[in-house]
C-alpha positions in Angstrom: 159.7 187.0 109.8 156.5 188.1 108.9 154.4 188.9 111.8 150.4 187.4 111.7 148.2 190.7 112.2 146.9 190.9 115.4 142.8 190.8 115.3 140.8 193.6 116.2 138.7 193.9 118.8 135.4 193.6 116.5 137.4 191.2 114.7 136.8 188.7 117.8 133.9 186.2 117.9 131.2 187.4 120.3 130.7 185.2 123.0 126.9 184.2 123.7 125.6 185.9 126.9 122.9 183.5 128.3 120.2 184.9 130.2 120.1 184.2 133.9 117.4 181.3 134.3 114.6 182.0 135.5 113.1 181.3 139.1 110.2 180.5 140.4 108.9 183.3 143.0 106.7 180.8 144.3 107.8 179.5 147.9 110.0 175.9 148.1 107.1 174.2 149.7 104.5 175.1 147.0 106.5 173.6 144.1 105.1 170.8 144.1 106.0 167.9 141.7 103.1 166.2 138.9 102.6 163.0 141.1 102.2 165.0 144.2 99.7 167.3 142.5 97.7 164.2 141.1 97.8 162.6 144.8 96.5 166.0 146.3 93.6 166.1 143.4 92.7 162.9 144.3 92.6 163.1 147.9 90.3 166.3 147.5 87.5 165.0 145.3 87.6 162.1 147.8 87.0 164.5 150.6 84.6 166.6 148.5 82.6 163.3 148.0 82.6 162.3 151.5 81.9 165.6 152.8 78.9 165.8 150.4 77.6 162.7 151.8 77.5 163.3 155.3 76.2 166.9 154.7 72.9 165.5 152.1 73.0 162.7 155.2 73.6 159.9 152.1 74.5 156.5 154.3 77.8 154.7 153.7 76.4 151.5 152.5 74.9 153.2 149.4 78.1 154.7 148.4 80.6 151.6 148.5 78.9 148.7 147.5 80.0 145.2 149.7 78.9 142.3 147.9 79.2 140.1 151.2 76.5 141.6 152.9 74.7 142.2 150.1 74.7 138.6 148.2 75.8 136.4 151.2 79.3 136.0 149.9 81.6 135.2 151.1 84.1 138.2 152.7 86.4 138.5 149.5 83.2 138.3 147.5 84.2 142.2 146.3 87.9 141.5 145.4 87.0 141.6 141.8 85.4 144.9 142.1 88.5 146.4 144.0 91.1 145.0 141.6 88.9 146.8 139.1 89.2 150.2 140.3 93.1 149.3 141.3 93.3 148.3 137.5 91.4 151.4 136.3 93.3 153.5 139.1 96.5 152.4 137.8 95.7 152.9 134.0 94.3 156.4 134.7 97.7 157.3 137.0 99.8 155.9 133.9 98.2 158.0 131.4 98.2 161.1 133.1 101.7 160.9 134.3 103.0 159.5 131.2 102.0 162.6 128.8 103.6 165.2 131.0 106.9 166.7 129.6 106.4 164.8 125.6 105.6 166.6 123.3 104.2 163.9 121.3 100.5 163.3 118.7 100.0 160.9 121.8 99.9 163.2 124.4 96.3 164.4 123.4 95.2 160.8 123.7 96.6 160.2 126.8 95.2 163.3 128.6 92.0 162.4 127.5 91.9 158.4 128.2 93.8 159.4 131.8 91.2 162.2 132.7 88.2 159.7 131.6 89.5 156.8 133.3 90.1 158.5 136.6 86.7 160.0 136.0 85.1 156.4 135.8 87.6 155.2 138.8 86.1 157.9 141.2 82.7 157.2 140.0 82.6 153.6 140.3 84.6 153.9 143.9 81.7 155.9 145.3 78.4 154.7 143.3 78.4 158.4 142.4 75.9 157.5 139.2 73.9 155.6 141.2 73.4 157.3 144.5 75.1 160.7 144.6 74.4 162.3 141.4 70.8 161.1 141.3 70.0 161.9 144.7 71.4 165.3 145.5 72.0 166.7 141.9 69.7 165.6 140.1 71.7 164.0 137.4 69.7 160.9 136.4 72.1 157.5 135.9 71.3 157.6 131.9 72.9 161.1 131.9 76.3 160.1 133.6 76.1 157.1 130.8 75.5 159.7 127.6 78.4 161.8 129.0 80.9 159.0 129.2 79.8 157.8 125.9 80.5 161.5 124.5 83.8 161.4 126.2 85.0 157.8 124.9 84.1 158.6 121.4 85.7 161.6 121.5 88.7 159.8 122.5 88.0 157.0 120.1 88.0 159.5 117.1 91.4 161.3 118.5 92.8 157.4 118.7 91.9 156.7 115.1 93.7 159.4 114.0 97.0 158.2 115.4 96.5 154.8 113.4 97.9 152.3 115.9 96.3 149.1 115.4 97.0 147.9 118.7 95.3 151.3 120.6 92.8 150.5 118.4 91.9 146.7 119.3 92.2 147.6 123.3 89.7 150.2 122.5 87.2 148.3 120.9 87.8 145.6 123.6 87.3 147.8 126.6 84.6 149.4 124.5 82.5 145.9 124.0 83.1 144.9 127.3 82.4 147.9 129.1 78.6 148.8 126.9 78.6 144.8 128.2 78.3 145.5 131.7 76.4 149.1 131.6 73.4 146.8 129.7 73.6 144.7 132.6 73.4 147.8 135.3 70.5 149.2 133.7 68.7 146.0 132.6 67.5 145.9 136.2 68.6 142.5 137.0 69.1 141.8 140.7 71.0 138.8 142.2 74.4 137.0 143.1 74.7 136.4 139.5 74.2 139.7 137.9 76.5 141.2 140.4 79.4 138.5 139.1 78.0 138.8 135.3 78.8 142.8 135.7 81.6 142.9 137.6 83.5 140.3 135.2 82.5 142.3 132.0 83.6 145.6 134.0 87.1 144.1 135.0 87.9 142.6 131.4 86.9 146.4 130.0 89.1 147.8 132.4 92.2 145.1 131.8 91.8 146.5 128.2 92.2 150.0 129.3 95.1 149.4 131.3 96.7 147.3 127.6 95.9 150.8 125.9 97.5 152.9 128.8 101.0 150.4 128.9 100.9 150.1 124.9 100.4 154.2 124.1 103.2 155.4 127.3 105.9 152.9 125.5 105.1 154.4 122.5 105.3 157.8 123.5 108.5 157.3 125.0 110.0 155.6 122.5 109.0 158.1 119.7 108.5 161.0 120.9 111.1 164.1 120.6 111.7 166.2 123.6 109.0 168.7 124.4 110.1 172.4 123.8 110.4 175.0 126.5 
């Protein structure tokens, strides 16, 4: 019987030697995870703002508005204005959260719509365009406008490029009602009925942003490959 040759050594098929994965040197307690980082963010430009106040001696009433003693309303007269910002809060969270680890022509978009919204959700929490940035910066109400209005059509141009019809109609709804309510801040109209006339075109903008924010992390998720290490 004819014996099968026995293979050489360099005859054999090299085996792969993976590299030993790499560690972080950074201690257990320091690595912390996205959500945790965002939470922390948060929690210091909160501080920051409050700090700022009570150092510039800036009184609490002017940087949290309260309808109720302002108007006469009654005590859930502001609930609109706080499901706002939990609305906006929640859109800007989603966004943020939602582009991390995709690698995805989405993930632009959603960086950009989640740092502008939580830009607009700490603003509008704290008056900062009415009372902070005016009075201790220097940064007249009309600039803070012009900058958001950079920002959004920045964002507007990167979401035209992706060519989703439906990002596009919650932008030009939150778009429409948002310029809706900025004419009615800076119109100088006082009264129980302003207040309600802004508030109501602010919430519907913001309901629009959080349709965008839902619409573009589904998306994302659903198309988008696996980012690369």
């Amino acid at each position: 019987m004819n014996k099968s040759p026995t293979p050489s050594p360099q005859d054999k098929p090299k085996q792969k030697v993976e590299a030993p994965m790499a560690t972080s040197r950074r201690p257990k307690w320091l690595r912390l995870s996205s959500i945790t980082k965002i939470c922390l963010g948060v929690f210091g430009i909160e501080f920051l703002i409050g700090g700022s106040a009570e150092l510039f001696g800036i009184p609490v009433r002017e940087l949290v508005r309260d309808p109720a003693a302002e108007y006469g309303f009654p005590v859930y007269g502001g609930a609109f204005s706080t499901i706002g910002l939990v609305i906006l809060g929640a859109a800007s969270i989603l966004l943020i959260v939602g582009s991390f680890g995709i690698s995805s022509p989405l993930k632009r978009v959603m960086q950009l719509g989640g740092v502008l919204s939580a830009c607009m959700t700490i603003d509008d929490a704290f008056m900062l365009h009415e009372q902070v940035l005016p009075g201790v910066f220097g940064i007249s109400e009309y600039a803070v406008y012009l900058m958001y209005f950079c920002g959004a059509l920045y964002l507007y141009v990167e979401t035209w490029r992706i060519a989703d019809a439906y990002l596009l109609s919650a932008a030009h709804a939150a778009a429409f009602f948002l310029c809706v309510s900025v004419t009615a801040d800076v119109s100088g109209l006082y009264g129980g009925f302003a207040f309600w006339f802004e508030d109501f075109a602010k919430l519907s903008g913001y309901v629009a942003i959080l349709a965008f924010a839902i619409h573009a992390a589904r998306r994302n998720l659903q198309t988008a490959p696996p980012a690369e290490n």
